[in-house]
DRENKOLMAR-591787 format. One record per residue (C-alpha): residue number from 1; residue in one letter; x, y, z. Coordinates in Angstrom, 1 decimal, always signed. Each point is the difference from the previous one (the first is absolute). Example, Ala and Ser with C-alpha at 12.3 -4.5 7.8 and 13.67 -1.06 7.14 Angstrom:
! residues 2
1 A +12.3 -4.5 +7.8
2 S +1.4 +3.4 -0.7
***
This chain:
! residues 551
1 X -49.2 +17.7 -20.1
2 X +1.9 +0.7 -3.4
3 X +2.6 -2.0 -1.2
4 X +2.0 +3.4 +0.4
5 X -1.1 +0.5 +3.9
6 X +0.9 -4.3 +0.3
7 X +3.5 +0.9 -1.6
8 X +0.7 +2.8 +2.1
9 X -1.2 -1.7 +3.4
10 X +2.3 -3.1 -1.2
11 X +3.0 +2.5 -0.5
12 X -0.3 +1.7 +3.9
13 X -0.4 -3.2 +1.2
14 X +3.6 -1.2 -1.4
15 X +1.2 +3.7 +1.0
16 X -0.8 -1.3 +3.3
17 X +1.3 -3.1 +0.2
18 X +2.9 +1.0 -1.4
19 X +0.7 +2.6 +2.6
20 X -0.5 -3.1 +2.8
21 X +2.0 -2.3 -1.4
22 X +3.5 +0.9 +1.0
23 X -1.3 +0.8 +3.4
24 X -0.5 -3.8 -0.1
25 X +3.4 -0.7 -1.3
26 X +1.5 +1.9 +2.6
27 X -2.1 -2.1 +2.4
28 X +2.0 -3.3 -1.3
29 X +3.1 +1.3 -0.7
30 X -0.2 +1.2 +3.8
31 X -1.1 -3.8 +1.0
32 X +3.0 -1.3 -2.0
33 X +2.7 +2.7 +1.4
34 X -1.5 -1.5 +3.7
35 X +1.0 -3.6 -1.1
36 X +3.5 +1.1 -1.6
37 X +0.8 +1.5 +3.1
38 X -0.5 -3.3 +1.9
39 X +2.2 -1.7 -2.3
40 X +2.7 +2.7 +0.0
41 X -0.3 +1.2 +4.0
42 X +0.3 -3.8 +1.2
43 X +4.1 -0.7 +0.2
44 X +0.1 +3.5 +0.8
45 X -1.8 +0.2 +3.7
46 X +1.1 -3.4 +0.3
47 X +3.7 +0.6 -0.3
48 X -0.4 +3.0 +3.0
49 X -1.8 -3.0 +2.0
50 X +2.6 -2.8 +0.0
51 X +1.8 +0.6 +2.5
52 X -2.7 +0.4 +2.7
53 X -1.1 -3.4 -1.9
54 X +2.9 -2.2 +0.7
55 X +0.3 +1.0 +3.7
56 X -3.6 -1.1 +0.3
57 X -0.1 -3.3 -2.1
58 X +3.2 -0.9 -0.4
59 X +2.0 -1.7 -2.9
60 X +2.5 +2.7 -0.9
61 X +1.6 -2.7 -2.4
62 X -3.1 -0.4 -1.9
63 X -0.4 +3.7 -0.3
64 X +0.7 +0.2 -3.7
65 X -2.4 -2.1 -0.7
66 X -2.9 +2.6 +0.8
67 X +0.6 +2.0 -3.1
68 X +1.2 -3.2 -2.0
69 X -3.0 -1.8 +0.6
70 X -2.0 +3.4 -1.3
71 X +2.3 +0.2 -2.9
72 X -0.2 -3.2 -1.4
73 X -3.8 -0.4 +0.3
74 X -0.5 +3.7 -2.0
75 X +1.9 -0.8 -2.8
76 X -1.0 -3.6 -0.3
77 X -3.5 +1.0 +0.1
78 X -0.1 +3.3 -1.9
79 X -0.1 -1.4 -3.9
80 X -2.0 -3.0 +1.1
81 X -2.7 +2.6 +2.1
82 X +0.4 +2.5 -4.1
83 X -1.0 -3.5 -2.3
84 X -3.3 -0.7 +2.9
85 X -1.1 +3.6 -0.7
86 X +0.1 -0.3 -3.7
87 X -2.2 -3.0 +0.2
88 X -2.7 +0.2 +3.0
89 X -0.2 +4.1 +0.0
90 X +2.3 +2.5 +1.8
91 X -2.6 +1.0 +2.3
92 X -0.3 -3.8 +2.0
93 X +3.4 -0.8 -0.2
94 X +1.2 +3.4 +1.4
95 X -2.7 +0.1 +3.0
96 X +1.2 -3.4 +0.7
97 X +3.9 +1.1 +0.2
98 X -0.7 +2.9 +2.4
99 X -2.1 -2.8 +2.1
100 X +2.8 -2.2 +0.0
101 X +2.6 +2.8 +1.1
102 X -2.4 +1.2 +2.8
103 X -0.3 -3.4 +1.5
104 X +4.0 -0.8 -0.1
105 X +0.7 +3.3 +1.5
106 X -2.8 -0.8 +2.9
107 X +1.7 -3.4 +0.0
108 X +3.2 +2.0 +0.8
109 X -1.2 +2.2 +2.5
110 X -1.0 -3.0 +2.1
111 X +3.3 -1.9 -0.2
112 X +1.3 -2.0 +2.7
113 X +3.7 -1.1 -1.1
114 X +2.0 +1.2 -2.9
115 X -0.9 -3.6 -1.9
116 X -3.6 +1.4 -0.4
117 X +0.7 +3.3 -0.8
118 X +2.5 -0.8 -2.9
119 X -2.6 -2.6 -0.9
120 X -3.3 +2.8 -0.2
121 X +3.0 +2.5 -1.6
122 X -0.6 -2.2 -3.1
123 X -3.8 -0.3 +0.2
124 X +0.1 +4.1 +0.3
125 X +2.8 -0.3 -3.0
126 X -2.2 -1.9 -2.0
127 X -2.9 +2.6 +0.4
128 X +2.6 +2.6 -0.7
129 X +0.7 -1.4 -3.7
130 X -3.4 +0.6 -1.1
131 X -0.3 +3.7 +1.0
132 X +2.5 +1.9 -1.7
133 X -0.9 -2.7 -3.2
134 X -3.3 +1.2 +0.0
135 X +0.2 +3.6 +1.0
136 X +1.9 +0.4 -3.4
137 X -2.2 -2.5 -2.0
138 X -3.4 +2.2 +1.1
139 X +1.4 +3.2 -0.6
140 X +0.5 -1.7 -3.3
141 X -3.2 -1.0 -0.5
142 X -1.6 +3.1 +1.1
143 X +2.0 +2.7 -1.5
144 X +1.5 +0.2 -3.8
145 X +3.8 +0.3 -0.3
146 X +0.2 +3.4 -0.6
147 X -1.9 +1.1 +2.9
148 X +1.9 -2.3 +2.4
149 X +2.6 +2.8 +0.2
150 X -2.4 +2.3 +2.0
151 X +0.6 -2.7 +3.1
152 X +3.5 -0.4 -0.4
153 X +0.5 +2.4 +3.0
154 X -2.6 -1.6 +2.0
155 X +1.8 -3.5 +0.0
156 X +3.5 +2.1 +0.3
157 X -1.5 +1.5 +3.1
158 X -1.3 -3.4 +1.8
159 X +3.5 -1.5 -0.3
160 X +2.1 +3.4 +1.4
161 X -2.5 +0.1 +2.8
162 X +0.1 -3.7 +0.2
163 X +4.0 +0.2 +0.9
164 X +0.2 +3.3 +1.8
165 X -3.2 -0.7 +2.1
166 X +0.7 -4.2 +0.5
167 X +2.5 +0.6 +2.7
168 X -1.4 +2.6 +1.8
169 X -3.5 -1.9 +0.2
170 X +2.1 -3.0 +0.7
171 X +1.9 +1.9 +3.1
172 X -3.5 +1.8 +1.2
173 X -2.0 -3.7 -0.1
174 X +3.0 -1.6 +1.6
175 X +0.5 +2.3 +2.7
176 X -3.9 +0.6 +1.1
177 X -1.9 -3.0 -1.0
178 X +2.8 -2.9 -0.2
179 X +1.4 -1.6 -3.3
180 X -3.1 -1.8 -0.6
181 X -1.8 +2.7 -0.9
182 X +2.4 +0.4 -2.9
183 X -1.9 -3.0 -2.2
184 X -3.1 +1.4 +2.1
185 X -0.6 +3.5 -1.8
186 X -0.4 -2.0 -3.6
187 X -3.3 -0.8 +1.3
188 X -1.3 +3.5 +0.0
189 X +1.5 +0.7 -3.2
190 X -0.9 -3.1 -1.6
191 X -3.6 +0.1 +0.9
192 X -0.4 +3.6 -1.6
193 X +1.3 -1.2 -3.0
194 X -2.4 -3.3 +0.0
195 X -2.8 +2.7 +0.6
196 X +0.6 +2.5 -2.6
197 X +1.2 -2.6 -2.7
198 X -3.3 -2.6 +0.2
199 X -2.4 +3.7 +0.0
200 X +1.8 +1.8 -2.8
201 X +2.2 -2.3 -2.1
202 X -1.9 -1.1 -3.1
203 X +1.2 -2.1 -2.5
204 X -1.1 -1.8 -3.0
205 X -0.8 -3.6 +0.7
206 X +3.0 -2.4 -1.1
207 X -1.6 -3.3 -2.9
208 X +0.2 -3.2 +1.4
209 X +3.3 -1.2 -0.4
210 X +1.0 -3.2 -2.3
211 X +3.3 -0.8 +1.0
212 X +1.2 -1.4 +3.3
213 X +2.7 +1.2 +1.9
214 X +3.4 -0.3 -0.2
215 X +0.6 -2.0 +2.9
216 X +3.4 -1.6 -1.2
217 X +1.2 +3.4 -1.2
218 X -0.8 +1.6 +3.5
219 X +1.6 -2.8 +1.8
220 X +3.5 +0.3 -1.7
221 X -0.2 +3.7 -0.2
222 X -0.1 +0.5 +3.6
223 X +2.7 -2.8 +0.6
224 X +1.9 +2.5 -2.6
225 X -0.6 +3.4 +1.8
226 X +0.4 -2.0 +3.5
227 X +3.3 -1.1 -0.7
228 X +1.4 +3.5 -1.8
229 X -1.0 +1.7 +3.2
230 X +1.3 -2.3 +2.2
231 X +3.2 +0.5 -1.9
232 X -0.4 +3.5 +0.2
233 X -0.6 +0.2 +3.5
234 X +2.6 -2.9 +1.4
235 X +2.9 +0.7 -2.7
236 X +3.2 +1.3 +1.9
237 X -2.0 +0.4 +3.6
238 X -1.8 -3.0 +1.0
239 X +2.5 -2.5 -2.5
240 X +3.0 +0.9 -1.7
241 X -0.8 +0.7 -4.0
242 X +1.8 -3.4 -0.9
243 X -1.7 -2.2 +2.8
244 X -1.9 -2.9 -0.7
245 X -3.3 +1.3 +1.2
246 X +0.4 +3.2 -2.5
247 X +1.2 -1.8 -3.0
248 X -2.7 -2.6 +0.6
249 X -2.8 +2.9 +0.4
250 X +1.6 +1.3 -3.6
251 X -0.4 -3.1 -1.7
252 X -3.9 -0.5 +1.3
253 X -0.7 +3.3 -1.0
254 X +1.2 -0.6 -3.5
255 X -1.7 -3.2 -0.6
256 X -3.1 +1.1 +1.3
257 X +0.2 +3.5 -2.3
258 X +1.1 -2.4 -3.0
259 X -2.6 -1.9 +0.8
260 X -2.5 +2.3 +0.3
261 X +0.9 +1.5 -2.8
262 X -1.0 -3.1 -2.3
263 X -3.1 -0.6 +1.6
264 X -1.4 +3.7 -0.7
265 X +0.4 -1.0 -3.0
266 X -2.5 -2.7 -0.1
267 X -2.0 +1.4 +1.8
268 X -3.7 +1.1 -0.9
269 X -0.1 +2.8 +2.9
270 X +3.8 +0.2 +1.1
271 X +0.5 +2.5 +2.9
272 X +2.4 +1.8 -1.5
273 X -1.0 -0.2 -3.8
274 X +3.4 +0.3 -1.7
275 X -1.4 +1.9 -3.8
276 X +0.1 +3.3 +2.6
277 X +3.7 +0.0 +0.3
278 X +0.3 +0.4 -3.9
279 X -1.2 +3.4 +0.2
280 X +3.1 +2.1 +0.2
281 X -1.7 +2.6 +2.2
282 X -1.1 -2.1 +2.6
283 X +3.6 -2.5 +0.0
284 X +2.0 +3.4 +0.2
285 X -2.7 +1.3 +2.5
286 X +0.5 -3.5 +2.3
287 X +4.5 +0.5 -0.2
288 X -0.5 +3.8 +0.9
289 X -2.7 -0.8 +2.7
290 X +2.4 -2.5 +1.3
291 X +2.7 +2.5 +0.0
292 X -2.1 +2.2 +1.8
293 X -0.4 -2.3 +3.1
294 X +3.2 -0.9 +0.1
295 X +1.8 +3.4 +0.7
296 X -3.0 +1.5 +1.4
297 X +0.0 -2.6 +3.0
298 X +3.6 +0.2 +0.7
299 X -0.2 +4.0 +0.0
300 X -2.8 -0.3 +2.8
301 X +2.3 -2.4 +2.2
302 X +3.2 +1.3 -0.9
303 X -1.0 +3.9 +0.2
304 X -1.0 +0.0 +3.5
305 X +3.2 -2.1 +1.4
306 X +2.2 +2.1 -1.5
307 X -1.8 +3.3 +1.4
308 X +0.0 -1.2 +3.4
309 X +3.2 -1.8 +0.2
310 X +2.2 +2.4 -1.8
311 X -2.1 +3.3 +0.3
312 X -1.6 -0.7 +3.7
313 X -3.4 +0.4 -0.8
314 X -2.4 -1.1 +2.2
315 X -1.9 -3.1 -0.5
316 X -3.2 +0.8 +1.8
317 X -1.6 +1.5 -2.9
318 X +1.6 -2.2 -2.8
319 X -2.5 +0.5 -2.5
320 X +0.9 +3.4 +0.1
321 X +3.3 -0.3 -1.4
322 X -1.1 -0.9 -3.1
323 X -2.4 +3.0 -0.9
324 X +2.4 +1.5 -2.5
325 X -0.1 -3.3 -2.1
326 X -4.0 -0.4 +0.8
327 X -1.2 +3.9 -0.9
328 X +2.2 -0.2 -2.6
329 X -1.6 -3.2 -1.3
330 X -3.5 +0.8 +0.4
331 X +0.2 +3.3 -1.3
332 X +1.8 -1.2 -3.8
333 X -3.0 -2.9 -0.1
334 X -3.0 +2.3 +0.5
335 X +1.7 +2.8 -2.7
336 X +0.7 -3.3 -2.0
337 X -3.5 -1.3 +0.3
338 X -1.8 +3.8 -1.0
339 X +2.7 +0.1 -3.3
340 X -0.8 -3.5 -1.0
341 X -4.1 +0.3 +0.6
342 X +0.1 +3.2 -2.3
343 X +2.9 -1.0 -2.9
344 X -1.2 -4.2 -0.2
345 X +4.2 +0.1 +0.1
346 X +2.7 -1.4 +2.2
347 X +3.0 -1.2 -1.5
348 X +1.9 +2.7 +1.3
349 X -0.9 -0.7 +3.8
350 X +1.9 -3.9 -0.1
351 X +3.3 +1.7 -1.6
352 X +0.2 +2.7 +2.4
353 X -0.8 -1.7 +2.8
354 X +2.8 -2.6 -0.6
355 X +2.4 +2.4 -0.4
356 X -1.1 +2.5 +3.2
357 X +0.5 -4.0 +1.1
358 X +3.5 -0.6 -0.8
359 X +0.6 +3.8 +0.9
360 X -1.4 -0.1 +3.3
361 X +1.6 -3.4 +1.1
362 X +3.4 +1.1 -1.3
363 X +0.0 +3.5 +1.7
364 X -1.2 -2.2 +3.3
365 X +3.2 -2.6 +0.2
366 X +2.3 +3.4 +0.0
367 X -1.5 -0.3 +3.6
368 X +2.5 +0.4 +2.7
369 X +0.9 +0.8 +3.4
370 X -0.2 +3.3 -0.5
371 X -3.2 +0.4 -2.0
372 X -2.9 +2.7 +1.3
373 X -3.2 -1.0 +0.0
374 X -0.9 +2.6 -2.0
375 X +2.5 -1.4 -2.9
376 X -1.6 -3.6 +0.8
377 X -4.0 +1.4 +0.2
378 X +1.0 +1.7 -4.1
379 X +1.4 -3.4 -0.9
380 X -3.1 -1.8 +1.4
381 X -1.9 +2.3 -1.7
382 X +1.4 -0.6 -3.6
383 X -0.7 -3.5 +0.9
384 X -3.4 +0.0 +0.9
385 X -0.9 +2.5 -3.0
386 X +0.9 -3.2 -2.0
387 X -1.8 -2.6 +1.2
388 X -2.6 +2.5 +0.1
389 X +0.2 -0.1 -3.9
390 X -0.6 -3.3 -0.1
391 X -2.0 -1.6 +3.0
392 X -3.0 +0.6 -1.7
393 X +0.7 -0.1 -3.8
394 X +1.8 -3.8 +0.6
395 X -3.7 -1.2 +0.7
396 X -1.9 +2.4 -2.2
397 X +1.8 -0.7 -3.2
398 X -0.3 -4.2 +0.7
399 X -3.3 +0.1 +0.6
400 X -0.5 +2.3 -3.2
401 X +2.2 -2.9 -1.7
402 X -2.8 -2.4 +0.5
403 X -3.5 -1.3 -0.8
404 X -2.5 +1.0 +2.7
405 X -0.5 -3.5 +0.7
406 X +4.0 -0.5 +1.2
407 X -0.7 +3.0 +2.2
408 X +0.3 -1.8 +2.9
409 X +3.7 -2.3 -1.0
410 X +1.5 +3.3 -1.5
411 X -0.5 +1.9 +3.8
412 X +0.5 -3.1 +1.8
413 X +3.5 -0.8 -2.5
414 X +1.1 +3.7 +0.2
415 X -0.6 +0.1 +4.0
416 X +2.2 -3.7 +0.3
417 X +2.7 +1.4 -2.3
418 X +0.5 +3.4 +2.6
419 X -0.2 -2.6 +3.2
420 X +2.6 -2.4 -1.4
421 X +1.8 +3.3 -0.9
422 X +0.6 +1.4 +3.6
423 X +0.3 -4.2 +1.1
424 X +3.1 +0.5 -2.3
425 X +0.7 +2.9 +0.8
426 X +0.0 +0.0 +3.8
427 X +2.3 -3.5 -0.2
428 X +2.9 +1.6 -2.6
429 X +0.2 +3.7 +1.3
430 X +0.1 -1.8 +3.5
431 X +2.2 -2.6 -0.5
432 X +2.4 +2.6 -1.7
433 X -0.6 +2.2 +3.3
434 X +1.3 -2.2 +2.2
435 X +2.9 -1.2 -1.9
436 X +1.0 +3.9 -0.7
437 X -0.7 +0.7 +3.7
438 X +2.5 -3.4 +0.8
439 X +2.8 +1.4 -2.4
440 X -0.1 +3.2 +1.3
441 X +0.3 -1.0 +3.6
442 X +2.7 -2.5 -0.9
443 X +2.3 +2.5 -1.6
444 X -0.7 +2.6 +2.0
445 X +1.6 -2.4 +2.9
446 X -3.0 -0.6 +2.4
447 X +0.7 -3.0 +2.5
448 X -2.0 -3.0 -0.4
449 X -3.2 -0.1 +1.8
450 X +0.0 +3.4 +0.5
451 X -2.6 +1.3 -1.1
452 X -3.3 -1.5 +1.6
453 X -2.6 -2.2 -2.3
454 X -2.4 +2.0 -1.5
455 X +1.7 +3.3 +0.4
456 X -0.7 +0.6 -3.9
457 X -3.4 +0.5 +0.7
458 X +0.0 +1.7 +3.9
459 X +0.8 +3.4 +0.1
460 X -0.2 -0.7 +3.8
461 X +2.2 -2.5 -0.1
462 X +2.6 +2.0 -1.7
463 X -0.2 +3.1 +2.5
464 X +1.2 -2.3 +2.7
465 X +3.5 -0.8 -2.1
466 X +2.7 +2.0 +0.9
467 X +0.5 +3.1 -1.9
468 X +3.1 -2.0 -2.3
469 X -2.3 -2.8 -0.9
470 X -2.5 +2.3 -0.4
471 X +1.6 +2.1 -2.7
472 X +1.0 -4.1 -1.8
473 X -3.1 -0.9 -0.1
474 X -1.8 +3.1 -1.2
475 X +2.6 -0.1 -2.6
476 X -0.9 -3.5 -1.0
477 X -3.6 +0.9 -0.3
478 X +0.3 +2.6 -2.5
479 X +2.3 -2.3 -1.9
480 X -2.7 -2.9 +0.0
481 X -2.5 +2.5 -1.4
482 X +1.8 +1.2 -2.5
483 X +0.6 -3.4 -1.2
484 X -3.7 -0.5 +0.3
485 X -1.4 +3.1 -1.8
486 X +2.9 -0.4 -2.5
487 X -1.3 -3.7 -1.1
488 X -3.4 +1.7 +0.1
489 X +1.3 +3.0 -2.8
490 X +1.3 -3.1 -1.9
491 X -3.7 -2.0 +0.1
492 X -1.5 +3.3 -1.1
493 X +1.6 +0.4 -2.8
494 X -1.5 -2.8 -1.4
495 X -3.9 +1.8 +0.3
496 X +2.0 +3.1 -1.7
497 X +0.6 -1.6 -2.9
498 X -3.0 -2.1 +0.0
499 X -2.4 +2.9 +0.4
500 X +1.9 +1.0 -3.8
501 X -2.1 -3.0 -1.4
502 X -3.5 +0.1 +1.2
503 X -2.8 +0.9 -2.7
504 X -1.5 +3.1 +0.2
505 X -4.0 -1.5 -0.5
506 X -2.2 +3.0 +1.3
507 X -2.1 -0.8 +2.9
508 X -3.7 -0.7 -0.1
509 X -2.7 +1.5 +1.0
510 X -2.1 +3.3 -0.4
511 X -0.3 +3.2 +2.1
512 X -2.7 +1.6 +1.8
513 X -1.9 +0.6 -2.9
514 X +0.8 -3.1 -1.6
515 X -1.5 -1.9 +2.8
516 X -3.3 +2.3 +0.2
517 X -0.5 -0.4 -4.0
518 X +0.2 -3.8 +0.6
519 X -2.4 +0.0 +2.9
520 X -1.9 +1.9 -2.3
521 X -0.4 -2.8 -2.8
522 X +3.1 +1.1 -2.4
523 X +2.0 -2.4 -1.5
524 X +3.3 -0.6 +2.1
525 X +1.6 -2.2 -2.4
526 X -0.1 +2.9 -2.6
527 X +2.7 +1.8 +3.0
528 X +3.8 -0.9 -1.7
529 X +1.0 -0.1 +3.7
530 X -1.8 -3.7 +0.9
531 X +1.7 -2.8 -1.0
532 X +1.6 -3.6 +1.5
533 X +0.0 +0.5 +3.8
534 X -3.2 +2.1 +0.4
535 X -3.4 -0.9 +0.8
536 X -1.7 -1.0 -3.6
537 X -3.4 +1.6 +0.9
538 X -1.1 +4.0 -0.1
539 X +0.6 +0.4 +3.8
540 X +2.5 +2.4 +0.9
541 X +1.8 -1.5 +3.4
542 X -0.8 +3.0 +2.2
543 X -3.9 -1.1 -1.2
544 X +0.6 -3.9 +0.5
545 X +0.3 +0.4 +3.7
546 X -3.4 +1.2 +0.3
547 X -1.9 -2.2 -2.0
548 X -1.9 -2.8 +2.3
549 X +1.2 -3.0 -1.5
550 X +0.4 -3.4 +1.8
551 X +3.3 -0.9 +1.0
***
């Protein structure tokens, strides 16, 4: 054979390769969209399944505690679950999280009293922290910047089905199979993902690591995040905002961040090294990601309270109420995602999106008795067109911020920021609920202890009032949410004008052709494109997935 006929065989063969490899990408991005949506569809099916809990186990006091316990594991967890990744390979570290969350949600299935379920709610929490983490982290490993947009929709598309479908999975499981089968259906999807993520998922093998864990750093930073959620969650329900247990929760959580703080410093391997926050990008990135969570969350428990209790929408289907805001959302990421894959560009998205934001918010607190849901579904829609410009671009522009080997801290600091975020968020938009809801009543002259406990969030409960009450408290809703979407305008403002700042630095990474000249033995560093935060070597990161490599 010539050296000619050797070329030309060497050539089809990468042809062919080439045309198999995103086939294989698909294959793991599918895996990864399967563990996403265990993360995301957990609180939802569980919330439909609480009640039918309590009347069997018991411990209505400690009920809170379910999704506390959940909470506080995730976020403590998720940065700590980003720094193993980076150092002992995403591939081990991820397989173990979805292990761990199968085996608490089992663990919750079988409960006996509400003490052990709250107590495998945190096993399943602490699983949950390492999911989302590494879904982003592997997507970043596998698939250059640029190209990242292409998926936007897909991860746009797990979370709206993950919040229109939770409750109505929750009610079906419930209702046919019991409440335990509510932790039980993780198993199924959990061991699909196992399957197809140990077969397909290739990557390159981490170098044995020289430093040691940051074992002090961990310990404080969890004290830290465990005491700002506790805050979050117990501030002006559980304790008042000036109690002794709050204002004792605030001071731990500020020693231990201070803390912390210093000892990343000294650290050879800190968890959360603290040179990333000095690129502007990925600091203004973490605020508008924070931002994000914290009026996104209070939309999603404020929006559907206000529908039904004001607007008398049913709350069998739930989910369904917030389709305007979820469409909406997931159709702006994936025309985001296809613009930013072909242009390398997105400075545009962040500003727009805090202002469709601010706009959406505002136009949502001019909410009142006599709103349509028409009027309300447009406003939701503004709304979620914003977040849909920047769900996606607050991760991809921190992780393009980085060095590929703080690809695992950027997604796991990035992902802590948005949880904190809607912590916060939840906590202030609620807290100013109740006390706009309390005002309102007050001056509207409603007798004392006449309205029933937990009204504000029955739209059963308030059908029984008479028709006078009624009209009060319907009244006082609408004021209590526009106090809360009003603070949440305010809060946007702030990723408005912080999207103004970001640095336009073109994304990396190479087309189609791009990717098939590199398979092809073409120099990929020659491409202007490549840069800090892509892979160093020639492969293309629709090629990467394919190649066997140990992991």
């Amino acid at each position: 054979m010539t050296k000619v006929e050797k070329a030309k065989v060497r050539v089809d063969k990468a042809k062919v390769k080439a045309e198999k490899q995103p086939r294989s990408v698909r294959v793991v991005l599918l895996a990864l969209m399967i563990a996403m949506l265990l993360a995301m569809l957990d609180n939802m099916i569980i919330g439909t399944a609480m009640p039918t809990i309590v009347g069997e186990l018991g411990g209505l006091e400690h009920l809170s505690w379910v999704v506390t316990a959940y909470t506080l594991t995730t976020a403590a967890s998720t940065p700590i679950w980003g720094k193993l990744g980076d150092l002992y390979g995403r591939k081990g570290i991820f397989l173990t999280a979805i292990v761990v969350f199968v085996l608490g949600s089992v663990l919750s299935g079988m409960s006996q009293d509400m003490g052990q379920l709250i107590g495998f709610r945190a096993l399943q929490g602490l699983g949950a922290g390492g999911l989302m983490v590494g879904v982003m982290a592997i997507i970043g490993d596998l698939i250059p910047p640029r190209e990242r947009g292409k998926y936007q929709g897909m991860m746009a598309g797990v979370m709206a089905l993950a919040m229109i479908g939770g409750p109505l999975v929750g009610g079906a499981l419930t209702d046919h199979l019991g409440w335990r089968w509510s932790f039980y259906i993780n198993v199924p999807l959990g061991a699909i993902a196992l399957a197809m993520i140990i077969s397909v998922l290739h990557l390159p093998k981490k170098e044995k690591v020289k430093g040691r864990i940051d074992y002090l750093g961990a310990a404080l930073l969890t004290i830290g995040i465990t005491a700002i959620v506790l805050v979050t969650t117990w501030g002006g329900t559980e304790y008042a905002w000036g109690s002794g247990q709050i204002l004792g929760l605030m001071a731990v959580g500020l020693l231990a961040v201070t803390s912390f703080l210093y000892v990343e410093t000294k650290a050879a391997e800190p968890i959360i090294p603290l040179h990333i926050f000095r690129n502007r990008n990925f600091t203004l990135m973490s605020v508008i990601g924070f931002i994000v969570g914290f009026v996104m969350f209070g939309a999603v428990l404020y929006l559907p309270l206000f529908q039904q209790s004001v607007q008398g929408a049913s709350a069998t289907n739930s989910g369904l109420l917030l389709l305007p805001m979820l469409l909406s959302m997931m159709v702006v990421s994936l025309v985001v995602g296809r613009v930013t894959t072909n242009t390398g560009k997105y400075k545009m998205f962040p500003i727009a999106g805090g202002a469709l934001i601010t706009v959406g918010l505002f136009l949502l607190a001019q909410m009142d008795t006599g709103t349509s849901q028409l009027t309300s579904g447009v406003y939701m829609a503004i709304l979620g067109a914003g977040m849909g410009f920047l769900m996606q671009i607050t991760m991809l522009v921190a992780q393009n911020s980085v060095e590929p080997k703080d690809m695992g801290v950027a997604s796991s600091s990035t992902t802590l920021f948005r949880t904190l975020g809607s912590s916060f968020g939840v906590s202030v938009m609620g807290a100013l609920f109740t006390a706009r809801v309390t005002d309102s009543l007050v001056a509207q002259g409603a007798p004392a202890g006449g309205i029933p406990k937990g009204a504000a969030v029955s739209a059963d409960a308030l059908a029984k009032l008479p028709a006078e009450m009624r009209e009060m408290f319907q009244s006082a809703i609408a004021a209590g949410t526009h106090g809360a979407f009003l603070l949440g305008a305010g809060v946007a403002v702030v990723a408005f004008v912080a999207a103004f700042f970001v640095k336009e630095v073109v994304l990396k990474g190479a087309g189609p052709k791009d990717g098939l000249a590199a398979d092809s033995g073409s120099d990929a560093n020659a491409d202007p494109g490549r840069g800090r935060g892509s892979d160093p070597g020639p492969v293309s990161g629709e090629v990467r997935a394919a190649v066997p490599a140990k992991a």
